[in-house]
N, C-alpha and C positions, 0 to 999 in steps of 0.2 A: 504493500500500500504506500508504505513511504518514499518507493521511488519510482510510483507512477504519479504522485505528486509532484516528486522531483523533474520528474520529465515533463510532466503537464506545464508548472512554473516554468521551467526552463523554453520550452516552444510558446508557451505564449509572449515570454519576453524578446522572442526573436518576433516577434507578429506584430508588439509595438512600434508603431514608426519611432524610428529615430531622430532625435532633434535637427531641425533643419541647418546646423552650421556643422553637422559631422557628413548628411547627406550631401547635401550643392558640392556640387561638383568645384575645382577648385577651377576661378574665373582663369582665362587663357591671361598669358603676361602681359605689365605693359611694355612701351617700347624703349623707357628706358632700362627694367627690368632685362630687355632682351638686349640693352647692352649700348640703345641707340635713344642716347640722351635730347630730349627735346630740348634746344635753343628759345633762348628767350628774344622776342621778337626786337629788332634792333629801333634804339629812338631813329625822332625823325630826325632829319638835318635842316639845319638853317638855309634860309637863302644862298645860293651859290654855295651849298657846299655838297665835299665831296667826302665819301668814303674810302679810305684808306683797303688798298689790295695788298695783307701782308704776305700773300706767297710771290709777289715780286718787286719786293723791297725792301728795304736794310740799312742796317747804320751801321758802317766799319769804321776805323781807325787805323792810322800806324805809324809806327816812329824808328827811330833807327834806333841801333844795338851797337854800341861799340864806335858809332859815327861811322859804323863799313857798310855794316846792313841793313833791312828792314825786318821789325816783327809786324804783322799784320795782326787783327783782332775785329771782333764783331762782337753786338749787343744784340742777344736775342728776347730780349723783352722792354719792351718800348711800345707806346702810343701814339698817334699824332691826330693832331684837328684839324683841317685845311677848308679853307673858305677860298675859291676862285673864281673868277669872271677871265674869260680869255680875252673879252674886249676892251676890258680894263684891269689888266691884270696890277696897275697901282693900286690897287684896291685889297687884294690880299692879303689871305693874314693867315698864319701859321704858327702852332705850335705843336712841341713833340717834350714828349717828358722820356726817360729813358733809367731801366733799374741798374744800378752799378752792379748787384751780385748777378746779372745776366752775363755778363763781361767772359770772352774765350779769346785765347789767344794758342789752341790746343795743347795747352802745357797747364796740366793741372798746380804743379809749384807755381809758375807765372801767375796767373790768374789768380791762387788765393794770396799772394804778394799784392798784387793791385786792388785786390779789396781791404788790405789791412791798413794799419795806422799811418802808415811808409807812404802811402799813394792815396787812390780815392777815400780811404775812411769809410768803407762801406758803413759800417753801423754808426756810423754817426751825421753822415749823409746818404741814404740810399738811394736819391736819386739825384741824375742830371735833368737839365729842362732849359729847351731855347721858346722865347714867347718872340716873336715879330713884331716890332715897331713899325716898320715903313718899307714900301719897295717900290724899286723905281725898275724903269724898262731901262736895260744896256745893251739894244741893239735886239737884231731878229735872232726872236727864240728865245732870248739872253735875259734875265732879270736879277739884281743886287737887292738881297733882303739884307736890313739890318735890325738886330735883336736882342736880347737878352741874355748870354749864356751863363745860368748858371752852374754853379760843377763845384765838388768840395767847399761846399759854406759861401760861398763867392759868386755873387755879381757878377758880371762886368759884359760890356757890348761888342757886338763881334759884325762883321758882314758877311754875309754868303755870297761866293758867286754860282748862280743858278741856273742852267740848260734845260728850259724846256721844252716841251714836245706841241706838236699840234694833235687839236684833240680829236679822238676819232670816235665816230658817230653808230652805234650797233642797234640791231632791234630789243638789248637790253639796258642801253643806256650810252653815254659819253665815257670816254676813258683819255686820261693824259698822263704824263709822267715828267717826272721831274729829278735834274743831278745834283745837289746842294754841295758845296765843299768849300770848307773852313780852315786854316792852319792857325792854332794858338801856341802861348807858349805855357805851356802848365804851370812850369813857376807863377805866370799872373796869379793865378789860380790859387798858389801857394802847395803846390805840391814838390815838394824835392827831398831830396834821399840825403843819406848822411855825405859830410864834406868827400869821405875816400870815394861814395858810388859817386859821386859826381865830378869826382876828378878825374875819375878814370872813364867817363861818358857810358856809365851803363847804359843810359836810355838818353836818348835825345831830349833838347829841351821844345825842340817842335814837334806838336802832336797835328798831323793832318787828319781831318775827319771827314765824311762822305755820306750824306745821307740818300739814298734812292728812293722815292715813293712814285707809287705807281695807284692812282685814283678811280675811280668807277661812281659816275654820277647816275644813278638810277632813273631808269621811265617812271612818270610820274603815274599814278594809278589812273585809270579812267575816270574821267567824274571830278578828278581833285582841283 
């Protein structure tokens, strides 16, 4: 008797539904679950401006070694904002911020030398940033920005001279590009190594810098 009641019990508890969060089935993934993270929709842009195309543009550096050679180096983390008009391009205005511990020179000892106390000071300036005061046209294609660079706690105005492109027209928008390149001397800057590195020219005192950006002014939506 008692284990036809056991069995009885027992089948009718397989005959109760089970609660509905052990039953449902478990919902299909989402997509960032599956690994393809959803982007957050991009703000709008101002008047004449353009959006920044980082897979074909870059900010390097470089300086000599020894006053014989060059070391070359890039930043791979950096920003920029760019506001253009091609028919008045005196009207632009550009600014780029750039992270000092992005800094490669493919020599892992280099690089964490140049973010330490000796050079950039990473931690205690993590970033560089050029803001654009004024620019003027110097000839076809050719434009001189002058700005603000600052770099290691320091101020100070610099001018680019600047190669433009003519801008090309697609079914998804405007694209132009642009060469900036700058030579300072890092001492302004107050960057310098002890009297021996500097006697012996480990590093140049001019740093040449080269920014490329490459823009993508988007079709405006229907209607807008």
């Amino acid at each position: 008797m008692i284990h036809r009641v056991v069995r009885t019990t027992a089948l009718a508890a397989l005959l109760v539904p089970l609660p509905a969060a052990l039953t449902a089935q478990n919902p299909p993934p989402t997509q960032a679950q599956a690994g393809v993270q959803a982007q957050a929709p991009l703000p709008p842009l101002p008047p004449n401006g353009w959006r920044i195309d980082r897979a074909h543009s870059g900010v390097t550096f470089r300086v000599r070694h020894l006053g014989i050679s060059w070391v070359n180096g890039v930043f791979n983390d950096w920003t920029a904002e760019l506001v253009y008009d091609p028919a008045h391009p005196e009207n632009a205005s550009v600014t780029a911020r750039i992270q000092v511990t992005s800094i490669s020179t493919s020599n892992e000892r280099r690089d964490n030398d140049l973010r330490s106390g000796r050079f950039f000071a990473a931690d205690s300036f993590p970033e560089l940033s050029f803001t654009s005061r004024s620019v003027q046209r110097a000839g076809e294609g050719r434009l001189r920005i002058t700005g603000d660079l600052t770099m290691h706690g320091v101020t100070r105005p610099v001018t680019l001279d600047v190669e433009a492109s003519a801008v090309q027209s697609g079914q998804r928008g405007r694209r132009v590009a642009f060469t900036a390149t700058v030579t300072v001397d890092r001492k302004e800057w107050g960057m310098t190594f002890s009297p021996l590195a500097e006697g012996i020219r480990t590093a140049g005192d001019e740093v040449r810098i080269t920014i490329d950006l490459e823009a993508v002014q988007p079709v405006a939506p229907a209607g807008s």
